[in-house]
N, C-alpha and C positions, 0 to 999 in steps of 0.2 A: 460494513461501516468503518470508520475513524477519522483522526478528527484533524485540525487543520494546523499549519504551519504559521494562517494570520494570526498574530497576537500582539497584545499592546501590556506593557511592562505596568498599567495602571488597571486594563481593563479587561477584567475575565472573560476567555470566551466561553461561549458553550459549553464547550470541554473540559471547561476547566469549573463550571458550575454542575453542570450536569451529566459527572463521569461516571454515575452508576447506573444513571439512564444508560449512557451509550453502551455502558458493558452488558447491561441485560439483552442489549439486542441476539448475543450470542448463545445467552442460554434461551430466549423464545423463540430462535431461528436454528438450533441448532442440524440440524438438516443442511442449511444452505450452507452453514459456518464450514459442516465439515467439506461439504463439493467445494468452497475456496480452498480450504486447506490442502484438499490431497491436487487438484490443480496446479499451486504455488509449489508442494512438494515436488512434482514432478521434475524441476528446475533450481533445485537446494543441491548443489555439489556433496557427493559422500564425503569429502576432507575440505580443508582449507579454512581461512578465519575469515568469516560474517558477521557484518551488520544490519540492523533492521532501522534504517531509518524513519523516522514517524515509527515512532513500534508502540504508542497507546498503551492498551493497558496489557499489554503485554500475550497477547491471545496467539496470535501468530509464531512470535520467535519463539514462545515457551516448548510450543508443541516441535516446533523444528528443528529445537535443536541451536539455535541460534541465543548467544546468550549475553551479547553487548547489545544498546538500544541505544538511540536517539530521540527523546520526545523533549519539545518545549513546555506542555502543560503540564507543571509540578502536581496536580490532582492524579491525571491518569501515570506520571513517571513514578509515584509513590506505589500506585497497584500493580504498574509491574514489577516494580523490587518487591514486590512481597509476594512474585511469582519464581523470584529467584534468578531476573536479572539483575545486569550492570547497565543502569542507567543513565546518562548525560544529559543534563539537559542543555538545549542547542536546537538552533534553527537549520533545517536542510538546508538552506542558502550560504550556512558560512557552519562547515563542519568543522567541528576542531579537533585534527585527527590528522598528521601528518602523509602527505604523499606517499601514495603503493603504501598503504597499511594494511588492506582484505583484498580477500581473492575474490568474496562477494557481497551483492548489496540487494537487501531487500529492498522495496519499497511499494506496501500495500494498501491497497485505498487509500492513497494519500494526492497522488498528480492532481486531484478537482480540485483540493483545496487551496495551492500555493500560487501567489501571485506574478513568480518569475519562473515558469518548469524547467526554461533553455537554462539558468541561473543553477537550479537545482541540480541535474541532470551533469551541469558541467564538475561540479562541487563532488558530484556521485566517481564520476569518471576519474579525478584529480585523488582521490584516496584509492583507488583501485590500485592493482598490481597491475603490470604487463597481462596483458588474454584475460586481467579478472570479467568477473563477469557481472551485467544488471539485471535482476528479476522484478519486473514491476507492473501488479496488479490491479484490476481498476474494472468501474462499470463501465462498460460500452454504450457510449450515447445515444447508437443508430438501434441499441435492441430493445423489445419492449417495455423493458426494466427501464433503463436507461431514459427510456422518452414519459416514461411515467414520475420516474425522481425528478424528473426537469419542470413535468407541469408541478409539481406541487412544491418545488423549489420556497416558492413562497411564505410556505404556511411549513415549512421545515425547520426545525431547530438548527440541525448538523449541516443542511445542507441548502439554506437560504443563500450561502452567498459563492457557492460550491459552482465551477465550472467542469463540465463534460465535457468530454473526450474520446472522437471516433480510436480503433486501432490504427487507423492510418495515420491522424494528427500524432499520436505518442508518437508514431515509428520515426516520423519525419524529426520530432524533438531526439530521438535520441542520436538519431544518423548527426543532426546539428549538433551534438555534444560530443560528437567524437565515437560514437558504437557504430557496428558493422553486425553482419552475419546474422540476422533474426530468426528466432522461432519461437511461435505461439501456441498456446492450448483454452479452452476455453471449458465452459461449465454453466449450472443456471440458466436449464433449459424449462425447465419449470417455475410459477408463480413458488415464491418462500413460502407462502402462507398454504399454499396446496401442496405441500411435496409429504411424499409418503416414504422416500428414501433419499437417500442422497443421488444427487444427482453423476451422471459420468463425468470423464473429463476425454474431454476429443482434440484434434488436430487442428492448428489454424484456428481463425475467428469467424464469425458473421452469423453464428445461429445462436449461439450462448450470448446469456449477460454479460457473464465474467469473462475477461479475456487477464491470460496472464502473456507477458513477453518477457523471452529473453536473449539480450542482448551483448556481444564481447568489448572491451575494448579494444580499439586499435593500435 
């Protein structure tokens, strides 16, 4: 889960009313939280300086190591400083962070949420260094998961107004944004609610939920 980049400077979203909800997802799912985790891990550079954009309540960058953030819901950017980030608040759309600032970019369950990804993506690219790199996580729309969060879209807090995403649409977004040279891993081979470990992390996409990609600049 996490939460979205729509927001209106009058009008709370979700996220920003119901930030404890979305962080318990992680202690009642803690199974699936960790197969994201070591997943995305696999693809966190052992040096260099990262950002987590969209980085919520801070669940992700904490454990990674990763300790500057980008969230626009002052709810969840408050829980992550009190996880012992440096927080911004700022929309993925217009980063405020000078050209070749990191060598890398998170960016986790976040792409359903944002209304311009090419807009995103480009803004990702434009802070990067020369070869940095993007790491970015997300449900896969074609996998079971994926077509089950879509039918109840609906009747979802987080994810009512949430767009899906095959691996192949990201790819084509980031190729548009200027990356090259991909590789993926995937995870969330199991229902959350049934998993009795944590799940692997494997090569490539198309059988896992999660799919992570990562991408260079050119």
């Amino acid at each position: 889960m996490k939460k979205s980049f729509r927001r209106s400077a009058k009008i709370p979203t979700p996220f920003d009313r119901f930030t404890r909800e979305y962080d318990l997802w992680f202690d009642t799912h803690p199974l699936a939280y960790q197969s994201e985790l070591e997943a995305i891990r696999r693809f966190i550079p052992a040096a260099g300086s990262g950002v987590e954009v969209g980085v919520g309540t801070g669940r992700f960058a904490a454990r990674l190591g990763i300790g500057i953030g980008v969230e626009p819901s002052e709810p969840m950017a408050a829980m992550a400083r009190s996880a012992g980030l440096k927080v911004i608040r700022a929309n993925g759309e217009e980063l405020p962070f000078k050209n070749g600032s990191f060598d890398f970019i998170l960016l986790a369950n976040v792409i359903c949420f944002v209304f311009q990804p090419l807009v995103l993506l480009k803004e990702a690219s434009r802070i990067l260094r020369p070869t940095g790199r993007i790491i970015l996580a997300f449900i896969d729309r074609e996998s079971e998961l994926g077509k089950k969060y879509e039918s109840r879209k609906a009747s979802s807090r987080f994810y009512k107004n949430a767009t899906f995403y095959s691996p192949s649409r990201v790819i084509e977004f980031l190729h548009k944004a200027g990356f090259h040279d991909f590789e993926a891993c995937q995870t969330l081979f199991t229902n959350p609610l049934e998993m009795a470990a944590p799940d692997p992390v494997l090569d490539c996409y198309g059988q896992g939920s999660y799919v992570v990609l990562k991408e260079l600049k050119k």
